[in-house]
N, C-alpha and C positions, 0 to 999 in steps of 0.2 A: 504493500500500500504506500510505504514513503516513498518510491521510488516512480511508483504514476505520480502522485504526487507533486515531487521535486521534476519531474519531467512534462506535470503540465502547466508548471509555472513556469519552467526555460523557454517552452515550444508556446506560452502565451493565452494558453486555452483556459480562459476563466473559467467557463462552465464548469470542465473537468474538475476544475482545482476546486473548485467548491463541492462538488459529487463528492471529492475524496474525502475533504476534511470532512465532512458530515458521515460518511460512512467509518472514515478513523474514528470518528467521536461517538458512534452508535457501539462500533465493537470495544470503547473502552478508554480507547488511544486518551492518553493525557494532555491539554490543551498545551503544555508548556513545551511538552515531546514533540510536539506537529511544529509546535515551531520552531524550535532549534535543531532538528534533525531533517524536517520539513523544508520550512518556506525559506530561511535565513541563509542554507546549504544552497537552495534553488537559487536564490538572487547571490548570493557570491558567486555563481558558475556564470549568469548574465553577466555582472557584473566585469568575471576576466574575461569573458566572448570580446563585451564590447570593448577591454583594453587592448586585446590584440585583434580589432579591425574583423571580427566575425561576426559580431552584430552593431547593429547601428541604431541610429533613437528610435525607430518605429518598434524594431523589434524589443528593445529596452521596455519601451510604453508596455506594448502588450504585455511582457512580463511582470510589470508592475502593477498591471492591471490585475493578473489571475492572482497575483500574492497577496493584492488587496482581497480580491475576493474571498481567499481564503483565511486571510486576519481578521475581517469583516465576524465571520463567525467564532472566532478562537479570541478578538478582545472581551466580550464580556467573560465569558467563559475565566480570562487571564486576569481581569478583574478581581473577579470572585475570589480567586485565589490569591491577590495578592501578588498579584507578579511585576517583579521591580525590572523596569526596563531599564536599558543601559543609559540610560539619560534622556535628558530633556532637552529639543531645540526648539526654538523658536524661529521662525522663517518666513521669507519673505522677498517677495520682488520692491525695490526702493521707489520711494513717490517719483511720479513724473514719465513711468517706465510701464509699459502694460504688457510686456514678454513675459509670460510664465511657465513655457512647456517647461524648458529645463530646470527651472525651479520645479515643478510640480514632480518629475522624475525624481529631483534629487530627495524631494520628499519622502515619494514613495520606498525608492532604495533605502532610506534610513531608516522607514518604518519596517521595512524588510530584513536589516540586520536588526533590528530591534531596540532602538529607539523610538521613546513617544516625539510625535511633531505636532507642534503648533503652529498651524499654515498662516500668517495672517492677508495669503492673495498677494495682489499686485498692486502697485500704484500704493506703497504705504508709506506715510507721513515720519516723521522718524521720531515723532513723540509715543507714536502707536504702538514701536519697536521698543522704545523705553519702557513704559508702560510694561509692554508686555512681557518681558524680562523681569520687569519687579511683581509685580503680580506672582509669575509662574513660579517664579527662582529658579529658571533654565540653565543650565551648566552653556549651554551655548547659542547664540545667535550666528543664523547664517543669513548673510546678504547676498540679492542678484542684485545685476546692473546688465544690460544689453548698449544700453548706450550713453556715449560719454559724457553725456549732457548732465546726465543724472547720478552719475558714479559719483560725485562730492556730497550725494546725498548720504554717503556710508560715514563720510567724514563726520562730519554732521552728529550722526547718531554715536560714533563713539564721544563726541567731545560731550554728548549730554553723559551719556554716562560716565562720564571721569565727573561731571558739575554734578551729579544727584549722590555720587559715590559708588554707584555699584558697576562700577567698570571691573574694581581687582573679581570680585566673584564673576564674569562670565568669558566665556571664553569668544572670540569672533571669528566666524569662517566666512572668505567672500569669494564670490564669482560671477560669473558671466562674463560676453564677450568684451565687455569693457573694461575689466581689470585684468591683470598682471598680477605676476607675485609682488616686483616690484611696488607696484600702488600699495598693496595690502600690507608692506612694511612703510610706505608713506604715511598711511595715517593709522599707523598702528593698530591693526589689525592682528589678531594670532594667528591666522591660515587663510590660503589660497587653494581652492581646490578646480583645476579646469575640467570637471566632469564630475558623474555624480558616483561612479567607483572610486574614486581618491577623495568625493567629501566623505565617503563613509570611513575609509582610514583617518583620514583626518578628524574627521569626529570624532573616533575609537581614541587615538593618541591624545586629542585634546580633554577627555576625561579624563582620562588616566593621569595626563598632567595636575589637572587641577587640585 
């Protein structure tokens, strides 16, 4: 069973991917099993497809599609039980910018290693971004930017959080095609990730750091 599975979240197939997790969950299967043996295994395999140029973002989507689908049933379930994900991001495309595919991907891939996300969409103000930071107590915020116009919107939102103080608690991962590693040690940023397989590493290490 983990094996269809894990094979219908590579190949994309929501439908499957939700058959199975409901059928793992009927014969027993442990909500937290499905997903660390499961779904988390399946999008690390996407994940190096699409590092080595074997799959590209339609196919990425799909597979983050059918992993939602099958998280869809296993978060309550993870709930219940108490299941501490590996951290908290908060996320977000920067005001002024209305690109979200690859934000929304890189969402999903993190909800797929196993991280909670907190989407806050596109076009977001950088007080929204503060806010929601203090609110959650997210270990990290990630920013897009698609274009350059809007990329000093990142600046922006760290300098509130150095002025409110909870800059030292979070950690910041930023991307899209508008930034560089470069820029992201310009206004002091903790990480750059140009895709959504190395924001997940970079997320992992930024916890871990913290």
């Amino acid at each position: 069973m983990l094996e269809e599975l894990r094979n219908a979240v590579i190949s994309g197939a929501d439908k499957k991917a939700e058959e199975f997790v409901r059928q793992a969950l009927a014969e027993g299967k442990e909500p937290i099993f499905l997903m660390n043996e499961g779904l988390i295994p399946a999008m690390e395999e996407v994940g190096e497809r699409f590092n080595h140029k074997e799959y590209f973002v339609p196919e990425v989507l799909l597979s983050a599609r059918a992993m939602k689908a099958g998280l869809a049933l296993l978060r309550p379930l993870l709930t219940e039980q108490k299941f501490q994900p590996v951290g908290l991001v908060v996320l977000g495309t920067v005001q002024g910018d209305l690109h979200d595919i690859g934000k929304n991907i890189v969402g999903m891939v993190l909800e797929g290693a196993g991280f909670q996300v907190q989407d806050l969409g596109a076009d977001v103000p950088p007080d929204k971004f503060v806010n929601a930071v203090k609110e959650s107590g997210a270990q990290i915020l990630g920013m897009s930017a698609l274009l350059t116009t809007t990329r000093t919107v990142m600046a922006t939102v760290v300098k509130k959080l150095k002025e409110q103080g909870i800059r030292p608690g979070v950690r910041i991962m930023v991307g899209g095609a508008a930034v560089s590693d470069d820029y992201a040690r310009k206004i002091e940023a903790d990480a750059f990730a140009k895709d959504a397989l190395e924001a997940v590493a970079k997320a992992r290490e930024l916890t871990v750091r913290r």
